[in-house]
Residue frames relative to the residue before (quaternion, step in Angstrom):
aa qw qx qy qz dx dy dz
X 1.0000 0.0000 0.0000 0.0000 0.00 0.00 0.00
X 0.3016 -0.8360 0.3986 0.2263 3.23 -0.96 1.15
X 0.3169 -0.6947 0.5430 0.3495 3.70 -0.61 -0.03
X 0.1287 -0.7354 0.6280 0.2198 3.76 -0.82 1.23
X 0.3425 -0.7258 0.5557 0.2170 3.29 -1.34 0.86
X 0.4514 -0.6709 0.4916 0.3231 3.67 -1.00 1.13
X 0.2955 -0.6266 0.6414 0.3295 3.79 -1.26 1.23
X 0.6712 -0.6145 0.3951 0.1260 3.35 -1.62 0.73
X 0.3629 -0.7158 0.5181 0.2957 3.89 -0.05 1.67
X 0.7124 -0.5597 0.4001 -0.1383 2.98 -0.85 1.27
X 0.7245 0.2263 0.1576 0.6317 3.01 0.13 -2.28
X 0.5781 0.4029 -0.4638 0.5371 3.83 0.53 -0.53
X 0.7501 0.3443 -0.3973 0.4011 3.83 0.40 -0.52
X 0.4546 0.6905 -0.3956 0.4000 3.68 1.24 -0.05
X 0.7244 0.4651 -0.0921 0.5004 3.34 0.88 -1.58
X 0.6188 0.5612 -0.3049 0.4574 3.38 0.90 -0.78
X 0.8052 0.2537 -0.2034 0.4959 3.65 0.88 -1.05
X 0.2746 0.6401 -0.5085 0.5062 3.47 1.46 0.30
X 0.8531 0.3855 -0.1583 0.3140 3.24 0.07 -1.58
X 0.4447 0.7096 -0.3408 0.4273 3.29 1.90 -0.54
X 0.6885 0.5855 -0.2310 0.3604 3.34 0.92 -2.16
X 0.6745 0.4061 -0.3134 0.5310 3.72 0.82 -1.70
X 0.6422 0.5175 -0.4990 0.2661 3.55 0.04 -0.40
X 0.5619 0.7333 -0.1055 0.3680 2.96 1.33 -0.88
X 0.6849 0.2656 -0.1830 0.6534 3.41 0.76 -1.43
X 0.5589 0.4942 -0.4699 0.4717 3.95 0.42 -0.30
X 0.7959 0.1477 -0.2170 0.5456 3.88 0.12 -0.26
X 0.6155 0.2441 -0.5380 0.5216 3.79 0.28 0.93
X 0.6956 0.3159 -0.5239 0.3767 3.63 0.06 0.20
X 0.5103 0.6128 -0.4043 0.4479 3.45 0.92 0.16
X 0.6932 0.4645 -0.2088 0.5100 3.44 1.05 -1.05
X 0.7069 0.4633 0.0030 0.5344 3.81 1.36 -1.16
X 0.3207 -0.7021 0.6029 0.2017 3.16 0.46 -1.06
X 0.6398 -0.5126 0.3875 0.4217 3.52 -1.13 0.72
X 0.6679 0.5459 -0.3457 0.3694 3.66 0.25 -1.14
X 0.7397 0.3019 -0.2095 0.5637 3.72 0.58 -0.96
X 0.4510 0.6684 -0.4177 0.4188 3.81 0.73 -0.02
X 0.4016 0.7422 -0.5343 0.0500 3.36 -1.21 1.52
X 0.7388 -0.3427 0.1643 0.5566 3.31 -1.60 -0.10
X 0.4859 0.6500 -0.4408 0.3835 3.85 1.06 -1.42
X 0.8334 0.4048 -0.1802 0.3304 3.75 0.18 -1.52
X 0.6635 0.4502 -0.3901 0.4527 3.18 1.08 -0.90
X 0.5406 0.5807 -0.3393 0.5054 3.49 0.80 -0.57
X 0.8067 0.3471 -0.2474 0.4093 3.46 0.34 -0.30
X 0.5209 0.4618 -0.3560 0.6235 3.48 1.37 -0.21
X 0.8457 0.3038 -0.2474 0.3623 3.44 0.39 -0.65
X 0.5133 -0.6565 0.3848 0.3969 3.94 1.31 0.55
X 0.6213 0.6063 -0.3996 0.2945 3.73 0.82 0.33
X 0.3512 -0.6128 0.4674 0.5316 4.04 -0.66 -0.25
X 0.7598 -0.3942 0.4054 0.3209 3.00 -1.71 0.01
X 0.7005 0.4087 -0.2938 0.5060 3.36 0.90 -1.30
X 0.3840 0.6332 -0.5598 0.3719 4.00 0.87 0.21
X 0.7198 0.6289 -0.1251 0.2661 2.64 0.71 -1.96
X 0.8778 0.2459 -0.1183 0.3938 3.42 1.11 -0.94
X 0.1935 0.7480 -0.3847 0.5050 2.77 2.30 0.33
X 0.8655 0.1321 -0.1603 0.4558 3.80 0.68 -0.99
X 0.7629 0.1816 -0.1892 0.5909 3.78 1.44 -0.03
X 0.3028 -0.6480 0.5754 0.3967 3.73 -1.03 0.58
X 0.8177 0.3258 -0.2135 0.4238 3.46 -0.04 -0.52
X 0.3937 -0.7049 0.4333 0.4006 3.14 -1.30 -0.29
X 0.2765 0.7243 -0.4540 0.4391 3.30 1.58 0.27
X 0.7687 0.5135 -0.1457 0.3523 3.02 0.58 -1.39
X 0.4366 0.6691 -0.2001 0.5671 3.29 1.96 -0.57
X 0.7410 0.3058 -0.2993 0.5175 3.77 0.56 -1.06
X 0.5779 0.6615 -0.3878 0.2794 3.08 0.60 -0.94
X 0.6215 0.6309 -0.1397 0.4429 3.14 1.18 -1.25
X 0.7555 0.4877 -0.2176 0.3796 3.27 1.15 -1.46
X 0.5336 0.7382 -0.2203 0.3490 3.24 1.95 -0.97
X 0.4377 0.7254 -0.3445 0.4045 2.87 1.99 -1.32
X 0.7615 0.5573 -0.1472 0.2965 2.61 -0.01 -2.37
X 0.6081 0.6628 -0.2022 0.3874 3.51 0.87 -1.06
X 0.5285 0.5519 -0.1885 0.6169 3.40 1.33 -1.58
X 0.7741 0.3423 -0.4149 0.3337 3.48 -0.35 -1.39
X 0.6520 0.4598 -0.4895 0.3518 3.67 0.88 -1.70
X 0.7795 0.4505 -0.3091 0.3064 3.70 0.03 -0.71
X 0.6215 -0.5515 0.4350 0.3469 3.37 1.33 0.88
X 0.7691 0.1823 -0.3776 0.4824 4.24 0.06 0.39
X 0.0700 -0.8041 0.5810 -0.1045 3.28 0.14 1.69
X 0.7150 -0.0821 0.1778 0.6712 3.53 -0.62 -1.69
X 0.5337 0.7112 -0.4423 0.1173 3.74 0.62 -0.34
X 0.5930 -0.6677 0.3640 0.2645 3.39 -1.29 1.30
X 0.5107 -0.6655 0.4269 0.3377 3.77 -0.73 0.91
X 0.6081 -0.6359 0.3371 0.3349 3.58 -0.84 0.54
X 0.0320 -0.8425 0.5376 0.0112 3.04 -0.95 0.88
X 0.3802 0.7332 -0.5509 0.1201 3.92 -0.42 1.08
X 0.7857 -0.4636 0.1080 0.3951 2.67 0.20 2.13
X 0.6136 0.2623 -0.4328 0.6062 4.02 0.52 0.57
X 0.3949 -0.6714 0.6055 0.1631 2.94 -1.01 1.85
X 0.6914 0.5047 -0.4155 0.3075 3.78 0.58 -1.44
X 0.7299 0.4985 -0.2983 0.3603 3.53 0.69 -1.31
X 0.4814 0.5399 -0.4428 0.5299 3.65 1.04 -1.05
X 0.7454 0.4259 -0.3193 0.4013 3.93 -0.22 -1.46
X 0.5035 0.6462 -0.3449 0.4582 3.71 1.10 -0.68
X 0.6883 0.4641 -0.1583 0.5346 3.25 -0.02 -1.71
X 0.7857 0.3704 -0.3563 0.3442 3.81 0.01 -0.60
X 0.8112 0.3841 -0.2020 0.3919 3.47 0.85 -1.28
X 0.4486 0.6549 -0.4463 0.4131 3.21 1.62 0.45
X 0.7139 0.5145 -0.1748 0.4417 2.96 1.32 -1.25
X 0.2973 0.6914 -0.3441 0.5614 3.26 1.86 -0.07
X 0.7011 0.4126 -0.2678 0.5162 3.66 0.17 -1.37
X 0.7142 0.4386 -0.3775 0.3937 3.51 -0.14 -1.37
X 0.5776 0.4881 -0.3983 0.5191 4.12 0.91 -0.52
X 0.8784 0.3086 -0.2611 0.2548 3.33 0.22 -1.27
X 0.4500 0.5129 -0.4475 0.5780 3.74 2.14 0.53
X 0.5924 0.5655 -0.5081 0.2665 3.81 0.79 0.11
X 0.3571 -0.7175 0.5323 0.2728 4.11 -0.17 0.51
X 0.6849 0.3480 -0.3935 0.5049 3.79 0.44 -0.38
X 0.7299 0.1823 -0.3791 0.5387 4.18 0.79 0.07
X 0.5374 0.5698 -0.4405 0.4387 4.09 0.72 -0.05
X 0.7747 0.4072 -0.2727 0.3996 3.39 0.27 -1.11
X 0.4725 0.5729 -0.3208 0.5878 4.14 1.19 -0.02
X 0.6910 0.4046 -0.1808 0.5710 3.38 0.46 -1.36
X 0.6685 0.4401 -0.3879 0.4570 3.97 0.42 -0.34
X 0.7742 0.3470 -0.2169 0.4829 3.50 0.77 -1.06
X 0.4514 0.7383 -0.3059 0.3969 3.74 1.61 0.64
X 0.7849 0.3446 -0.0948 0.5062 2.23 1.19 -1.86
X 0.4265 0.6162 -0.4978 0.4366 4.00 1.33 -0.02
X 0.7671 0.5728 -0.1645 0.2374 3.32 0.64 -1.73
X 0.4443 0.7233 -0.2063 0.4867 2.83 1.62 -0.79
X 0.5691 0.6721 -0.2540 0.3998 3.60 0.97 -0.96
X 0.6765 0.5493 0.0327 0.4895 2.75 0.92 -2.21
X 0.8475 0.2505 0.0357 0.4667 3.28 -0.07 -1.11
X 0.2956 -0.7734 0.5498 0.1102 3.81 -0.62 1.56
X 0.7661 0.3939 -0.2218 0.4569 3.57 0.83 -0.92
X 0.5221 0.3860 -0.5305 0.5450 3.85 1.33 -0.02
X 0.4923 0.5823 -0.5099 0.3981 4.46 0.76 -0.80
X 0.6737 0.4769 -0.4048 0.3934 3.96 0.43 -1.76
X 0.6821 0.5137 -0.2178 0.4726 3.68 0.91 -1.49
X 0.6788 0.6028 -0.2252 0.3536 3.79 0.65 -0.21
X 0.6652 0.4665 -0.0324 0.5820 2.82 1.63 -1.47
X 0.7803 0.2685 -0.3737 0.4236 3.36 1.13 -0.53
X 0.8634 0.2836 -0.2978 0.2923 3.48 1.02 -0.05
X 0.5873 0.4109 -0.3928 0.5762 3.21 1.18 0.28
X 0.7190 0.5012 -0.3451 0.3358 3.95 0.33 -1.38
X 0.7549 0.4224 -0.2454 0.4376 3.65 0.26 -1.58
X 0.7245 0.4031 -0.3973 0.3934 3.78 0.28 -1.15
X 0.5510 0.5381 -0.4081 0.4902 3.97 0.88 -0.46
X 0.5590 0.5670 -0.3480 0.4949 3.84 0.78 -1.23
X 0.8676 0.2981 -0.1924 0.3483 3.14 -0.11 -1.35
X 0.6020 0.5140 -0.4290 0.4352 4.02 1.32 0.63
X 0.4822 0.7167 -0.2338 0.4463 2.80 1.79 -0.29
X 0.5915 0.5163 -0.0886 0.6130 3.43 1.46 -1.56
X 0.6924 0.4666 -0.3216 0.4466 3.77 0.63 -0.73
X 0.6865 0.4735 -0.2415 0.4962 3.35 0.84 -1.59
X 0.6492 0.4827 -0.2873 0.5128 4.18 0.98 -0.47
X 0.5207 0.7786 -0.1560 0.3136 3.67 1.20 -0.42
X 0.5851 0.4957 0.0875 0.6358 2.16 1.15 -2.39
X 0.7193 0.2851 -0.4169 0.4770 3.95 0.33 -0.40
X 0.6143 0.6956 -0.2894 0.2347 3.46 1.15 -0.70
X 0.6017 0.6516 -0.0230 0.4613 2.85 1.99 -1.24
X 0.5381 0.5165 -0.1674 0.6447 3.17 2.60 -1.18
X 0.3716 -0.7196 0.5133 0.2840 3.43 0.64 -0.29
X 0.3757 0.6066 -0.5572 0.4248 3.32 1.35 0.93
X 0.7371 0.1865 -0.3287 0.5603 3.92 0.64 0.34
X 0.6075 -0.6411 0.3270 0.3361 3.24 -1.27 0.68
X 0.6048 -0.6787 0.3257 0.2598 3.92 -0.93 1.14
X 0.5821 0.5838 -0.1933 0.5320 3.57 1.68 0.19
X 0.5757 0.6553 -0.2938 0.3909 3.48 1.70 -1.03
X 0.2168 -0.5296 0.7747 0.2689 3.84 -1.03 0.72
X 0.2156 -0.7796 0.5854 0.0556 2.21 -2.03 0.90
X 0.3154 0.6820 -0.4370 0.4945 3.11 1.73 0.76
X 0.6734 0.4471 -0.2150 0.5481 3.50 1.22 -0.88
X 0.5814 0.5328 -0.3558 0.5016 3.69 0.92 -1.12
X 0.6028 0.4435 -0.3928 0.5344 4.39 0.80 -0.75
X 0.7433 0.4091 -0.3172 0.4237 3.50 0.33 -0.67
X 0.7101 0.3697 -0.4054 0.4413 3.37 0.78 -0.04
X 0.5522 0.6572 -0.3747 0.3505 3.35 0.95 -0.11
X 0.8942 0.1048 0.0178 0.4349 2.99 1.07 -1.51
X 0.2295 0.8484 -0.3207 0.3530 2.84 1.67 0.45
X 0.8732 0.0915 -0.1717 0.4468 3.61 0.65 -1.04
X 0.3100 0.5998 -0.5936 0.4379 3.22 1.06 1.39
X 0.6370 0.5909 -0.2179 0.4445 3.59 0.99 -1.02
X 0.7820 0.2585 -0.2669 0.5005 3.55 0.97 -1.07
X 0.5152 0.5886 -0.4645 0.4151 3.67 1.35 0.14
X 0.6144 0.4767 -0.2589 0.5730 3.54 0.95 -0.92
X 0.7546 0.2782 -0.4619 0.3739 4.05 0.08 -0.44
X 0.6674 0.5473 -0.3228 0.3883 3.63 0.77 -0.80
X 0.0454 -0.8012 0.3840 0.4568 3.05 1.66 -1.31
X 0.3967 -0.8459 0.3452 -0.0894 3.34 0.43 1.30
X 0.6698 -0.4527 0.2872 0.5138 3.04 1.39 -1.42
X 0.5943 -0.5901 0.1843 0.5144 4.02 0.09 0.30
X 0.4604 -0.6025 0.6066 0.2389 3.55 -1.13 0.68
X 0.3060 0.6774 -0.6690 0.0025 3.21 -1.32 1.16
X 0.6693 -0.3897 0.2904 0.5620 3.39 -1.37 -0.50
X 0.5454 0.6025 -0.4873 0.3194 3.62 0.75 -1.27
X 0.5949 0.5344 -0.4048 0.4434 4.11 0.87 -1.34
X 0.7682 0.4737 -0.2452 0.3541 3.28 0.31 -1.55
X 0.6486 0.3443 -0.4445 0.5130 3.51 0.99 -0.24
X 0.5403 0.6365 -0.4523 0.3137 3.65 0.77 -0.35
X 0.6522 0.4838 -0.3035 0.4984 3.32 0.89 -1.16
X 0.5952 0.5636 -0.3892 0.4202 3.74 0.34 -1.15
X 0.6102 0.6202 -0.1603 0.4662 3.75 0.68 -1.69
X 0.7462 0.3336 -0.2698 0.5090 4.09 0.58 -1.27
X 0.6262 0.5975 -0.3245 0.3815 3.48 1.15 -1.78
X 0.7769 0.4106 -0.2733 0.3913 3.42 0.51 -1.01
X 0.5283 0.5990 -0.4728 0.3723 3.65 1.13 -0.37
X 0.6590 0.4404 -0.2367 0.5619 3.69 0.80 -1.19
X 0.8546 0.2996 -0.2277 0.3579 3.82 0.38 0.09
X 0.5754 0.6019 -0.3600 0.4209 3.51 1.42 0.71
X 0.6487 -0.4099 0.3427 0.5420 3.90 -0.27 0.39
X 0.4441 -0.5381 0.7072 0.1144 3.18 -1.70 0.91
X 0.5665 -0.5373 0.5352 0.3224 3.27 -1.39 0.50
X 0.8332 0.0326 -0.0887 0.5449 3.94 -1.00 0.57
X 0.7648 -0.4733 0.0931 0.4272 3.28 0.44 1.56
X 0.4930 0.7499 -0.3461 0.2736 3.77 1.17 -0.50
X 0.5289 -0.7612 0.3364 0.1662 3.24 -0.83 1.66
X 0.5610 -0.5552 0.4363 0.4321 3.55 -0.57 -0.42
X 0.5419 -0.6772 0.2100 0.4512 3.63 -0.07 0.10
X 0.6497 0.3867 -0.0250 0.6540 3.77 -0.26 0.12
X 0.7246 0.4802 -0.4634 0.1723 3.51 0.91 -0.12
X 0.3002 -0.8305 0.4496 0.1343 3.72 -0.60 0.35
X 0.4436 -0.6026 0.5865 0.3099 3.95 -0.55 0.44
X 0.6320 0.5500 -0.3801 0.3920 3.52 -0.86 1.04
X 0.0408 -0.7159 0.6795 0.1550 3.05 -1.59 0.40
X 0.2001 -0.7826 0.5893 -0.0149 3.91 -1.32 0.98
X 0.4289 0.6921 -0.5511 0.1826 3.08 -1.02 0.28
């Protein structure tokens, strides 16, 4: 009786060192920081060669970025649509808390800090930023505000490129500057002010400044 021997999955060994590599650049730039962070190290923390490494990313920006991904998905808030049951405040509540609770976490904050500097710096890690991590988040953000816009639960004048930035804007600049401590109480505060200046007016009347449209 022969013994058949099993040919080796491949793709299980693809995914495995994929998963090796992000694990990797997530816990040396934490330890390092972006500036001392590379392909040389990440590759070495993570048992892989170099030319693996760039076989799937030019950069190493391009590497976290990736890992951040990964990060999002394990924790369940991948591509998924924000919640929606018909209470704009609570739905907006429930998210930007959950916002905070990410942006007090050091193994997904501290990436995202040395991202969002780089980003500055660096035009082709911005092009790579914007399309996978910045715009597709933006644009649930814009859907999930739409959809209330469409309910007449926001006012029928309100951008809503501007209306996202005010929402979530001064969690973001409280957390990069650090400003002071993220909590929920803030996050409901902001939700609570944002939404005063962006629901209908009594007898059809607009918010000020407010305009029909969306830019960007």
């Amino acid at each position: 009786m022969t013994t058949q021997r099993r040919t080796p999955d491949a793709s299980r060994r693809s995914q495995a060192t994929r998963r090796a590599i992000l694990d990797a650049a997530l816990e040396l730039v934490g330890e390092v920081g972006y500036a001392r962070l590379s392909i040389e190290g990440i590759a070495a923390r993570a048992g892989a060669g170099k030319q693996t490494i760039y076989r799937w990313w030019p950069s190493k920006g391009a590497v976290l970025v990736d890992a951040l991904l990964m990060l999002s998905e394990g924790r369940g808030e991948g591509a998924a649509e924000l919640p929606d049951t018909g209470d704009l405040e609570a739905d907006l509540k429930t998210v930007l808390r959950a916002t905070v609770e990410e942006l007090n976490d050091p193994r997904l904050s501290e990436p995202m800090r040395a991202l969002t500097v780089e980003v500055l710096l660096d035009p082709d890690l911005a092009a790579v930023f914007a399309e996978r991590l910045d715009r597709p988040v933006r644009e649930l953000k814009l859907r999930r505000l739409r959809a209330a816009r469409d309910a007449g639960q926001l006012a029928p004048g309100v951008d809503l490129e501007v209306a996202v930035d005010m929402i979530w804007g001064p969690l973001h600049r409280r957390w990069l500057h650090r400003e002071g401590p993220l909590t929920a109480g803030f996050a409901d505060a902001v939700v609570e002010a944002a939404l005063n200046g962006l629901r209908p007016r009594p007898h059809g009347g607009s918010p000020q400044g407010g305009q029909r449209g969306e830019h960007g």
